[in-house]
C-alpha positions, 0 to 999 in steps of 0.5 A: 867798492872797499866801503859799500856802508858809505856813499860820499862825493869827492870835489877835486878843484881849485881856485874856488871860494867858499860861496863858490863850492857851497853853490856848486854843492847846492845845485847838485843836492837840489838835482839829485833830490829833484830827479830821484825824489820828485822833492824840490829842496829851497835855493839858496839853503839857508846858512846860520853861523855855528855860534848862533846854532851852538846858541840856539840848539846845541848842535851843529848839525841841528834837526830844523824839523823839530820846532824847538829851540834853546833859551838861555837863561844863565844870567837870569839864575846866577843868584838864584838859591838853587845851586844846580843851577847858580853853580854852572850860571857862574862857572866859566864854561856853564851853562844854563838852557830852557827848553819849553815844550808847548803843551808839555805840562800834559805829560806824565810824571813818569814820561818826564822822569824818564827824559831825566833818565834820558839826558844822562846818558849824555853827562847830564846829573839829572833834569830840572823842569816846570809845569805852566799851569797859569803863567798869570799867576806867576809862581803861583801858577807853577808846578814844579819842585824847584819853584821854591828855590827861584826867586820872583825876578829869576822866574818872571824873566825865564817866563818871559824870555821862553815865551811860555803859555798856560799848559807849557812845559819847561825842561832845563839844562845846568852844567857845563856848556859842552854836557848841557848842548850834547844832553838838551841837543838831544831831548829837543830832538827826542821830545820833538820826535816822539808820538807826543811830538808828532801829535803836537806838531812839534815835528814838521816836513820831511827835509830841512837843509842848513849849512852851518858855517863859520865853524871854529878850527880848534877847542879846548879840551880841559881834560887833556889839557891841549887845543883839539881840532873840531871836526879835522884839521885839514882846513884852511882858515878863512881869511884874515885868521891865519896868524 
């Protein structure tokens, strides 16, 4: 009754592993959700490991709804003449992420200005970007003003790794990993949203369950110059980890 903006449940046990608590936890979301919602959640969640949700959405609290996912290409463009992109491809903590949009090349040059718009709310310089017109012609085939700074091998190699067909359109995240997971994080989920998301398909189904697990307990804040934790410091370190 002190916080009505809150509805949260406290677990008090002991002698519980981890399996144990999240299959505990597990059962009473799919009951709650069954008797109130008539709505029956998958058993067992599906689990994926924090690195590889980092890796792949730059988030760890990923909208699996939005059928985007993260290509990295950092060491595709380490030795491209692009410096927006060669600079974090070699710097210790960059980064540099594709994200195609299926059947993005559609959109307007004022829609795409304005997700570059968008991304830097969240640190982000600007948004680079490329229109598959023809994905056989190679470059050729391109639209984009950045095209011209890319090499042959660096933009056969992002083709292939994103998989983009004729019509796609490729969105790009360079800087350090933490400016490009929060900015391109959240373009997938606006872009995946958004009434051309919806449209396309890129959105689907009401409910996605996911634990994320394997988290780190600490990261390094540069600024500060000190070891902060992740989430709260009051966990206990899975076996094997505690020295």
């Amino acid at each position: 009754d002190r916080q009505p903006e809150f509805t949260q449940i406290d677990v008090e046990t002991s002698f519980l592993d981890e399996t144990q608590i999240m299959g505990l936890m597990e059962a009473m979301i799919r009951k709650v959700f069954k008797e109130t919602l008539a709505i029956e959640l998958p058993n067992p969640f599906p689990r994926m490991g924090y690195a590889e949700t980092m890796r792949r959405f730059g988030s760890d609290k990923p909208d699996l709804r939005v059928k985007l996912v993260f290509t990295d290409v950092t060491d595709a463009v380490a030795d491209v003449d692009f410096k927006v992109f060669a600079t974090p491809a070699t710097a210790k903590d960059g980064r540099v992420v594709a994200l195609r949009v299926p059947g993005g090349a559609e959109m307007s040059r004022g829609e795409i200005d304005g997700y570059g718009e968008f991304v830097k709310i969240y640190g982000a310089k600007g948004l680079a970007w490329i229109k598959v017109n023809d994905v056989a012609k190679g470059r050729d085939g391109l639209q984009s003003p950045i095209v011209k700074n890319l090499h042959d091998a660096a933009i056969a190699e992002i083709l292939k790794r994103t998989g983009a067909k004729d019509g796609d359109l490729i969105f790009f995240g360079a800087d350090k990993a933490k400016v490009v997971n929060d900015a391109i994080g959240a373009l997938r989920v606006k872009v995946g949203h958004s009434e051309f998301g919806r449209a396309r398909g890129l959105v689907q189904g009401e409910w996605e369950p996911l634990w994320v697990i394997d988290f780190p307990m600490f990261e390094r804040d540069e600024e500060a110059g000190r070891w902060v934790a992740v989430h709260h410091p009051f966990t206990s370190p899975k076996e094997g980890h505690e020295d």
